[in-house]
C-alpha positions in Angstrom: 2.6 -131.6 85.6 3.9 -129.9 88.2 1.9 -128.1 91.4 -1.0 -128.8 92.0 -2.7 -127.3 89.3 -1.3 -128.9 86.3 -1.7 -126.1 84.2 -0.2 -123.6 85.1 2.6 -125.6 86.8 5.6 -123.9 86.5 4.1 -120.5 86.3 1.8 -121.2 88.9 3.2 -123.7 90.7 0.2 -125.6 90.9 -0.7 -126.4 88.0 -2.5 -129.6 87.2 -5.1 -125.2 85.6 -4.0 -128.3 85.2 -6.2 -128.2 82.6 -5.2 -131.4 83.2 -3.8 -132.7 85.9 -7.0 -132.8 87.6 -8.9 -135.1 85.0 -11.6 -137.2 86.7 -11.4 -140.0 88.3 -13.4 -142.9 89.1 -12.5 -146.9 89.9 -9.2 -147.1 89.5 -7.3 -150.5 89.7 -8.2 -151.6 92.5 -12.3 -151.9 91.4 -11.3 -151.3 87.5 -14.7 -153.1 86.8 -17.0 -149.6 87.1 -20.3 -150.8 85.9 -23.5 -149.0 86.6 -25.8 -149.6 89.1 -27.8 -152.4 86.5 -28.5 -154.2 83.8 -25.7 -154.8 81.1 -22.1 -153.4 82.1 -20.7 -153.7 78.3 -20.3 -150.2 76.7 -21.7 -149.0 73.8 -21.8 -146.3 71.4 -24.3 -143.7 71.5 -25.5 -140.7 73.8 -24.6 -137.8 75.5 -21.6 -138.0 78.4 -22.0 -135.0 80.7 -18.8 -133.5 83.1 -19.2 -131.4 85.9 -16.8 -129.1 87.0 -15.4 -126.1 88.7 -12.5 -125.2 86.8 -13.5 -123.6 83.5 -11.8 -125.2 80.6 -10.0 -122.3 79.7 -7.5 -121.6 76.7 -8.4 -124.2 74.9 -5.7 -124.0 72.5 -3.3 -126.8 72.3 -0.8 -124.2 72.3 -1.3 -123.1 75.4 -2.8 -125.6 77.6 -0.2 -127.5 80.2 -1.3 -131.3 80.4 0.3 -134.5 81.1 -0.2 -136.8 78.5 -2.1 -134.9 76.5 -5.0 -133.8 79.4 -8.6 -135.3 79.5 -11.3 -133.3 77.7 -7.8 -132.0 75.3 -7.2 -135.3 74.3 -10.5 -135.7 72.9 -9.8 -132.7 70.0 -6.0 -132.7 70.0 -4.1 -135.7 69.1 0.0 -136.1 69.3 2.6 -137.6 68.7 2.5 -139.8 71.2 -0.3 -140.3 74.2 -0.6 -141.9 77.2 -1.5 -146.2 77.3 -5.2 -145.6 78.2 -5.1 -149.0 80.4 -5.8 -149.3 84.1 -2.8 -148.8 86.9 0.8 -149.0 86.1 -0.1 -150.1 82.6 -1.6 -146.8 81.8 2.0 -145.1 83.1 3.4 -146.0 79.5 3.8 -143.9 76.8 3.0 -145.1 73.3 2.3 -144.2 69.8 -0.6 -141.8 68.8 -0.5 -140.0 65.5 2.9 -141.4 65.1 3.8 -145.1 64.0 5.8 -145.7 66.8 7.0 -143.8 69.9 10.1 -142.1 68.1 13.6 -143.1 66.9 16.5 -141.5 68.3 19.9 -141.1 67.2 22.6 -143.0 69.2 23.0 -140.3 71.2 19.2 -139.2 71.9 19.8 -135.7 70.4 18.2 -136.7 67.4 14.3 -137.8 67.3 12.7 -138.7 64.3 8.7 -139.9 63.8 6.8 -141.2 61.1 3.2 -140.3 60.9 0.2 -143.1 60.6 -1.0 -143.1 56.8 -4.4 -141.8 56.1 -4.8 -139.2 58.9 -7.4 -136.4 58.7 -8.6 -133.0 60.1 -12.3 -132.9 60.6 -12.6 -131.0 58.0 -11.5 -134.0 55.9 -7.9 -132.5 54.8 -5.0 -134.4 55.3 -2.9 -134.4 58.5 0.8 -133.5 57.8 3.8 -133.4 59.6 4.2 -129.9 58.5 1.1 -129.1 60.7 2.5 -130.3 63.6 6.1 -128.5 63.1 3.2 -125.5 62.7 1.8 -126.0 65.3 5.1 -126.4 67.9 6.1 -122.9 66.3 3.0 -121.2 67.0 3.4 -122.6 71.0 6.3 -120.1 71.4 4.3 -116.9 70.1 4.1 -115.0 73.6 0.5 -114.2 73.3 0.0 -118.0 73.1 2.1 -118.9 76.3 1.1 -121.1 78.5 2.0 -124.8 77.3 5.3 -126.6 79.0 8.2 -124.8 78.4 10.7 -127.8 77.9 11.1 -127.4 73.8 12.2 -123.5 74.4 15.0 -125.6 76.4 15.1 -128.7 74.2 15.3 -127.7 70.7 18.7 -126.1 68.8 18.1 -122.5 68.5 14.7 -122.0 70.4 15.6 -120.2 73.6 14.5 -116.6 71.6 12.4 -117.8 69.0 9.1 -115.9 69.0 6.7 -118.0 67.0 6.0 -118.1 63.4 3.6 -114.4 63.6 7.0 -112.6 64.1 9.5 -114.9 62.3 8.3 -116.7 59.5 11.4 -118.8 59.0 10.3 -121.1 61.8 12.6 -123.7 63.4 15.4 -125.3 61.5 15.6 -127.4 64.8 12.7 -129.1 63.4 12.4 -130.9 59.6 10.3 -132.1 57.6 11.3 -133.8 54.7 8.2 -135.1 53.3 5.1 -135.0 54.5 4.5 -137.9 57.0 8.0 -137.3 58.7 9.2 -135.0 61.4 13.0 -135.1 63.2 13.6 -133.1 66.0 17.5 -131.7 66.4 17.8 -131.2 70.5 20.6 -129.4 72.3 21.3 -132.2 74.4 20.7 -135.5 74.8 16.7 -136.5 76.0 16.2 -140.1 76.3 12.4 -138.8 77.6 11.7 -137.3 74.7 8.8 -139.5 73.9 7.1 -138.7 76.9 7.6 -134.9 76.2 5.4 -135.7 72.6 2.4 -135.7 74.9 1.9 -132.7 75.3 -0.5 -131.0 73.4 1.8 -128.5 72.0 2.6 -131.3 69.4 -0.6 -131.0 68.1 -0.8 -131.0 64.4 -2.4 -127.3 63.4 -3.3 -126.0 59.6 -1.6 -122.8 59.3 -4.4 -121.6 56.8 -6.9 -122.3 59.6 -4.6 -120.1 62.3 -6.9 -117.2 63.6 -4.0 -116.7 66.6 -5.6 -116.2 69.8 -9.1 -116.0 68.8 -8.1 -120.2 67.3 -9.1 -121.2 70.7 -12.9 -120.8 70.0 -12.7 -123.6 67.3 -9.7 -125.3 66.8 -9.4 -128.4 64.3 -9.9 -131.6 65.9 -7.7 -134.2 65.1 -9.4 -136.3 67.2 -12.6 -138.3 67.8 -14.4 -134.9 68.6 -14.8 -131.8 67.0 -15.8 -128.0 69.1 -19.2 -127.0 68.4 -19.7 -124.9 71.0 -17.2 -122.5 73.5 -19.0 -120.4 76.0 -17.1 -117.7 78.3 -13.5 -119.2 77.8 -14.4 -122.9 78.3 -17.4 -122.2 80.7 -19.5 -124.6 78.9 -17.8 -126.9 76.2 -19.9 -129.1 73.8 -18.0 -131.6 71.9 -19.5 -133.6 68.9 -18.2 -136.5 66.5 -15.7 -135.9 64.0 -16.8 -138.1 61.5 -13.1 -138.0 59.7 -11.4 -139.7 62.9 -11.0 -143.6 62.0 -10.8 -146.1 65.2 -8.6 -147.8 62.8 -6.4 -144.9 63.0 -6.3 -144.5 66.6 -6.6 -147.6 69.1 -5.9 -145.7 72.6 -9.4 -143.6 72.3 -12.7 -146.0 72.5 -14.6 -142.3 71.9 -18.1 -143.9 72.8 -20.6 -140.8 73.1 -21.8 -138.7 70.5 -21.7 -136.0 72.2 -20.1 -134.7 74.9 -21.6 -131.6 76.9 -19.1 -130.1 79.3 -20.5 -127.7 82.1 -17.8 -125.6 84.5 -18.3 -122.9 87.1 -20.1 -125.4 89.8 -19.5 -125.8 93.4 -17.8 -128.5 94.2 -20.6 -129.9 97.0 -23.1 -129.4 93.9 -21.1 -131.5 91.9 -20.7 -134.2 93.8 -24.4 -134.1 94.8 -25.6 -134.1 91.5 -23.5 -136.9 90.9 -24.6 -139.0 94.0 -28.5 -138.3 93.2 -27.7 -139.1 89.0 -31.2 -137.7 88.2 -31.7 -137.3 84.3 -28.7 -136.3 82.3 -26.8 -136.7 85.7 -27.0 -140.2 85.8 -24.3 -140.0 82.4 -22.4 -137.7 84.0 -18.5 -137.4 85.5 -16.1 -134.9 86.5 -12.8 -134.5 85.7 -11.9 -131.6 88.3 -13.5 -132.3 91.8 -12.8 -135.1 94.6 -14.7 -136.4 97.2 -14.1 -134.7 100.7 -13.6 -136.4 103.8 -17.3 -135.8 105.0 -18.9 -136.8 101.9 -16.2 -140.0 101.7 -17.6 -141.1 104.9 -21.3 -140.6 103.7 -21.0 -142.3 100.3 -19.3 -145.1 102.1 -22.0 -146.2 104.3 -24.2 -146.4 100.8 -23.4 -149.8 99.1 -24.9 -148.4 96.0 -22.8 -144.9 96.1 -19.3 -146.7 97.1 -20.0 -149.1 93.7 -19.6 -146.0 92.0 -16.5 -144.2 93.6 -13.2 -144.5 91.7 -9.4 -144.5 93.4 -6.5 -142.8 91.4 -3.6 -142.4 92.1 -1.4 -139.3 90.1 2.4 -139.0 91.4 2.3 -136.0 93.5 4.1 -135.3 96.7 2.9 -132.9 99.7 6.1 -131.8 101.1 8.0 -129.5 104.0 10.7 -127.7 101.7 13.5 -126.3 104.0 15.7 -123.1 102.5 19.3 -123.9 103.7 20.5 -120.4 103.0 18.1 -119.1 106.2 19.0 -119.9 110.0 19.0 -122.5 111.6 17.9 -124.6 108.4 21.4 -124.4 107.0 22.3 -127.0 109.8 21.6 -130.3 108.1 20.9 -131.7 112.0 18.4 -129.1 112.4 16.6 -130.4 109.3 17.0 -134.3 110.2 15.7 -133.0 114.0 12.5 -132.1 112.1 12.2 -135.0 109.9 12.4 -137.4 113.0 9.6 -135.1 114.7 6.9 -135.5 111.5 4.5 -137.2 113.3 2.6 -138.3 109.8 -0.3 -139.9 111.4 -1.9 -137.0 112.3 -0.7 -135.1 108.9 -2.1 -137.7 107.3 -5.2 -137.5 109.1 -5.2 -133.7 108.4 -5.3 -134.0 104.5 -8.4 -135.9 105.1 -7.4 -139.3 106.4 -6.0 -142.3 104.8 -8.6 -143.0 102.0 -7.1 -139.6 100.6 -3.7 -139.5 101.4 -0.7 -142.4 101.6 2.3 -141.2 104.4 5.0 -140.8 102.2 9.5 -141.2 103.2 10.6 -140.3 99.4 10.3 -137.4 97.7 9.3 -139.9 93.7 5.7 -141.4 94.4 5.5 -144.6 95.0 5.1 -146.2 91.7 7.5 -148.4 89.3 7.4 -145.8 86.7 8.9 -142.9 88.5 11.7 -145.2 89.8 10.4 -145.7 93.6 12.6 -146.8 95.8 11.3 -147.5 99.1 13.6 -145.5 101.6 13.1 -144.0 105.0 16.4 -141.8 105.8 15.0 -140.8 109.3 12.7 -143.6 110.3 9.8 -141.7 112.6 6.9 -144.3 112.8 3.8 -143.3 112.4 3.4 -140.4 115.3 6.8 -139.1 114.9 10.4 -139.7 116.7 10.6 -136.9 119.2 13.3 -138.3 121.4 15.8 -139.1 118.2 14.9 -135.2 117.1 16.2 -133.7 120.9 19.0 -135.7 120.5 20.0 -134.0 117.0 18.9 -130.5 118.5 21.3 -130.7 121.1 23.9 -132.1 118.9 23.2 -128.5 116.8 23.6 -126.5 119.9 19.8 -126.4 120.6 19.7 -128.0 123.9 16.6 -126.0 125.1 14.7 -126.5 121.5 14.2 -123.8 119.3 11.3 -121.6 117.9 11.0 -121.2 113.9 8.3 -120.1 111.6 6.6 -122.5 109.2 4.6 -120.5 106.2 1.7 -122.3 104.7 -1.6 -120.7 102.5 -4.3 -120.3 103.7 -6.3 -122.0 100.7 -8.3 -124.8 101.9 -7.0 -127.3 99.8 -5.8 -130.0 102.2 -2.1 -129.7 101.0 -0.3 -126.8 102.4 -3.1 -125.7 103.9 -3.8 -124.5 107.7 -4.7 -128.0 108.7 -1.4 -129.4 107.6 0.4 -127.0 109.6 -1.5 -127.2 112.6 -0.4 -131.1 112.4 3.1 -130.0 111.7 3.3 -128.0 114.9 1.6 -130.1 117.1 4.3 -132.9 116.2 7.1 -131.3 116.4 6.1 -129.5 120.0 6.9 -132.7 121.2 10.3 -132.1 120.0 10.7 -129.4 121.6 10.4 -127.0 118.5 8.1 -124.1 119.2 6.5 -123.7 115.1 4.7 -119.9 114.5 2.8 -120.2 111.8 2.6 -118.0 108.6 -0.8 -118.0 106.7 -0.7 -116.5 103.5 -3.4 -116.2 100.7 -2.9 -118.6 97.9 -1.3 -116.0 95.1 0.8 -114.2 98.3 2.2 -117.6 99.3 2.9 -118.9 96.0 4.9 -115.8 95.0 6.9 -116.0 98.3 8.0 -119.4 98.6 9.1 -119.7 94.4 10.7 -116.4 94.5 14.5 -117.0 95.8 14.6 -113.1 97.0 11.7 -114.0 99.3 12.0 -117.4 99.8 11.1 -118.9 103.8 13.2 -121.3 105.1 10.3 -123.5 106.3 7.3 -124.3 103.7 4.6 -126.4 103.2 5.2 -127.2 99.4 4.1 -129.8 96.6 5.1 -131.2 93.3 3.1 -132.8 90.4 4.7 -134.9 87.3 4.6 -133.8 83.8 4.8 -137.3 83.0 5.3 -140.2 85.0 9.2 -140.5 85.2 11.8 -139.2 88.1 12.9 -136.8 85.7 10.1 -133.9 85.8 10.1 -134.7 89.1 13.6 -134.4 90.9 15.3 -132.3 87.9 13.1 -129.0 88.7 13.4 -129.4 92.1 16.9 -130.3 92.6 18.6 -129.7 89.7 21.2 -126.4 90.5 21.2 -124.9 86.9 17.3 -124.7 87.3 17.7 -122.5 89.8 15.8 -119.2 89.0 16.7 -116.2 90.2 14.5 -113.5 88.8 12.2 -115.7 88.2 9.6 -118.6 89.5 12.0 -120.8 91.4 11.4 -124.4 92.2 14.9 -125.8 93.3 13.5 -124.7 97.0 16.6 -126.0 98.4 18.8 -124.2 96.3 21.0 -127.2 95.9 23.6 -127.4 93.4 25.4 -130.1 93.7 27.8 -130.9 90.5 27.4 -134.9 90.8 23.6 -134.7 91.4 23.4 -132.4 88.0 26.1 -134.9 86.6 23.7 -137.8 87.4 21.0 -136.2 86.3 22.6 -135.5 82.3 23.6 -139.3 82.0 20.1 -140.3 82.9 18.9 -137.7 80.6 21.0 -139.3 77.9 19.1 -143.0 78.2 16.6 -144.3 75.9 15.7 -147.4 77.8 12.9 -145.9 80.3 13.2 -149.3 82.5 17.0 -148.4 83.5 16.2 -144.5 83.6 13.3 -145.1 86.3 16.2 -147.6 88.4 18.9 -144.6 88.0 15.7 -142.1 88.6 15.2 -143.7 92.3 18.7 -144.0 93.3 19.1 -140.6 92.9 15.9 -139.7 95.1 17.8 -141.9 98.1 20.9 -140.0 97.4 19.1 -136.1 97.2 17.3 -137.5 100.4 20.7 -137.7 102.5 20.6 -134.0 102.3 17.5 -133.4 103.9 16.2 -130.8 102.0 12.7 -131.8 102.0 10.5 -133.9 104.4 8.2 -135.9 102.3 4.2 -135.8 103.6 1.9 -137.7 101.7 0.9 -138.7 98.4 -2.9 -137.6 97.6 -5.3 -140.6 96.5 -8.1 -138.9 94.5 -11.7 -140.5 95.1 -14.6 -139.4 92.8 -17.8 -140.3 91.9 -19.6 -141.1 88.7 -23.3 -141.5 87.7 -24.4 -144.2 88.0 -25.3 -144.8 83.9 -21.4 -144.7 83.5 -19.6 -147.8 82.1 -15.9 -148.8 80.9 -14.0 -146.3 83.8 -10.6 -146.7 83.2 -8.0 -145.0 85.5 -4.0 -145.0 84.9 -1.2 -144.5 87.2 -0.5 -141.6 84.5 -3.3 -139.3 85.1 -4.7 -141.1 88.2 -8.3 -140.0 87.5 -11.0 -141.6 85.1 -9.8 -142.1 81.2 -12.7 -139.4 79.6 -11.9 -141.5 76.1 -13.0 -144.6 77.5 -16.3 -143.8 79.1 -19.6 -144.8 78.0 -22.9 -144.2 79.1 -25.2 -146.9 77.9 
């Protein structure tokens, strides 16, 4: 996923709509053991799981939702390819088989992916799953009134980049074949030793083409999964999920799929949520959310209860708050100028800003810090905790800024704890010290999003972030730093408008691995190397903390995701 919404991600640039990326979250791995506040912790089948959330679930079509891994309430209709390990921490970060026998065979060269579907799969309308359904259902992802969805197979796939969906060209893809009806091989342009990790995604959801009612499909789609749609009010406003009684535990082992029912209601503030949650009074005391965290006032209040703080959950999701520089705008096309700043970061009081350290870990590189994205613990311009102001002067006066130097730092004005006022208040209090003078630029959130990933209008000091698509360095540095992804009329993510032939060199032989172990090695190396540049100053990492009723057993959170595993919960 992307920004901070994963949904709308590279639209949006803050994706996690993120339909997804925000699941919920509760214990994580460090207090995996998430039993209620009595009686017997093992889960069981039965009753009625509630969420409460803000965000609507909106577009639920799995052509045009934007998850990692498949999403959280998603998963629970819309089965893949592949899926995320639904296991706690860094276990949960792999990627393994879901309607698939295995996690895909690719040609020596990884251009070539071929998968062979599980025998015996069903709709829940009891017809048979076939790989033709899924090759449907990628085709339908690119009709533009279905847009939405990652928009890596327009890229990926031989002959895609001005396909237009199956409602305007009924030939489909010839990049993808099917030559019976439990196998499906993918023909990509280049190689994609990730590719596995890209069968996530929702978009390689099987779909019956006789069941297709185009954008209206959304209101009941066919479940492939342990629940079926019975209700969709106001565009995901309130969601009810019940059994499908063709899916088969048998069939799939990553989704335990306790509840009967699951009853999903959006459009509530976030203070309600949470105090719904912390009272659990009648169907409250089932309930999670897969959208809202914690603040920092009510952290500090559940903490103090022994009783609350049992039932608060740590996640982590690789995400990285960020100062992007724009090299192309003075005096930021001075690489000392850039080190000067990253030396003056005082990241105490940053982190302090974002809510304090039970939400946020100081970050040095730009990958998270967690095996599976290839971290590779590095500080390039070693600060300490409150910031290196006398190494900065030095640097400025090396850059012919002996007296300092005024610049203007543009943030939003959303309060969202990320690139928000509070951030850059910390940012200029720090670097004051430095002797750099920071104005700061407050823009509302749609302003500030089309100014800094537009390279026309483009600042050359922002508060930015980035979210994974899956958790590997590739979604992560290749948007960002990658110089043929460089947009120009377009939404623009490469901030630092770097285009260097060796990083984009690196970046294709990594591409063209298969064994994800050595791709995450090659993945941080290249982080250490992008970070000599200075292009960015790495913040903080968010740590999500959220609260469950206290009826709620089995809360499993991965690295993946970093929020609580919907298709593991249980609530009695």
């Amino acid at each position: 996923m992307r920004q901070p919404s994963l949904t709308a991600r590279r639209v949006a640039a803050v994706s996690v709509s993120l339909v997804l990326a925000a699941g919920a979250a509760a214990c994580g791995p460090e207090d995996n053991d998430a039993k209620s506040s009595g009686g017997d912790s093992t889960p069981h089948k039965g009753g009625t799981l509630t969420v409460l959330n803000s965000n609507p679930q909106q577009d639920f079509d799995p052509a045009r939702l934007y998850t990692s891994g498949g999403g959280n309430v998603p998963s629970l209709v819309f089965r893949t390819l592949t899926t995320r390990n639904r296991e706690n921490g860094a276990a949960g970060a792999k990627v393994v088989p879901d309607l698939a026998t295995d996690t895909g065979r690719p040609s020596k060269d990884a251009t070539v992916w071929t998968y062979t579907l599980r025998k015996g799969l069903k709709y829940e309308d009891g017809t048979a799953i076939t790989s033709a359904d899924i090759k449907y259902g990628i085709e339908r992802s690119f009709a533009p009134e279905l847009s939405g969805g990652a928009p890596y197979l327009r890229d990926w796939l031989v002959g895609a980049a001005d396909y237009q969906g199956p409602y305007k060209d009924k030939k489909g893809l010839a990049a993808i074949e099917t030559p019976d009806d439990r196998t499906i091989v993918f023909h990509l342009n280049k190689p994609e030793g990730e590719f596995p990790y890209l069968a996530t995604q929702t978009q390689f959801t099987p779909v019956p083409k006789a069941k297709d009612t185009g954008t209206k499909y959304e209101e009941h789609p066919v479940s492939s999964g342990p629940y079926k749609v019975v209700t969709n009010e106001n565009d995901g406003e309130h969601l009810v999920l019940e059994r499908n009684k063709y899916w088969s535990t048998a069939l799939d082992p990553e989704r335990k799929a306790y509840p009967d029912r699951i009853d999903v209601k959006s459009g509530l503030d976030s203070s309600v949520i949470n105090q719904r949650l912390s009272a659990s009074q009648g169907a409250d005391a089932a309930a999670v959310t897969t959208d809202t965290n914690l603040g920092p006032a009510e952290l500090a209040k559940v903490t103090g209860d022994k009783e609350l703080a049992s039932r608060v959950g740590t996640g982590h999701f690789g995400y990285t708050n960020y100062i992007a520089f724009n090299p192309t705008v003075k005096p930021f096309d001075d690489v000392k100028v850039r080190q000067a700043i990253s030396y003056a970061i005082d990241r105490s009081s940053v982190v302090n800003a974002a809510g304090g350290s039970a939400l946020a870990e100081s970050a040095t590189t730009f990958l998270p810090n967690q095996k599976s994205f290839g971290y590779e613990p590095y500080d390039l311009f070693p600060a300490g905790a409150t910031g290196n102001a006398a190494k900065a002067r030095e640097l400025l006066k090396e850059a012919g800024h002996p007296n300092g130097l005024t610049v203007t730092l543009t943030h939003s004005n959303a309060k969202d704890f990320e690139t928000s006022p509070e951030i850059a208040t910390a940012i200029q209090d720090a670097l004051k010290k430095a002797g750099i003078t920071v104005k700061l630029q407050g823009l509302e959130e749609n302003d500030y999003s089309d100014t800094v990933h537009s390279v026309k209008t483009e600042p050359g000091f922002f508060l930015a972030h980035w979210g994974a698509d899956w958790p590997s360095g590739g979604p992560f540095l290749a948007p960002i730093f990658d110089g043929r992804q460089i947009v120009k009329d377009g939404a623009n993510f490469n901030t630092g408008l770097l285009n260097d032939e060796s990083v984009n060199d690196e970046i294709d032989a990594i591409n063209k691995l298969t064994d994800l172990d050595a791709v995450a090695k090659r993945w941080g190396a290249l982080d250490k190397k992008i970070g000599e540049q200075a292009l960015t100053v790495p913040l903080f990492h968010p740590v999500y903390k959220r609260l469950v009723g206290k009826d709620i057993k089995n809360v499993v959170i991965s690295d993946w995701t970093g929020v609580l595993d919907i298709s593991q919960v249980a609530v009695k």
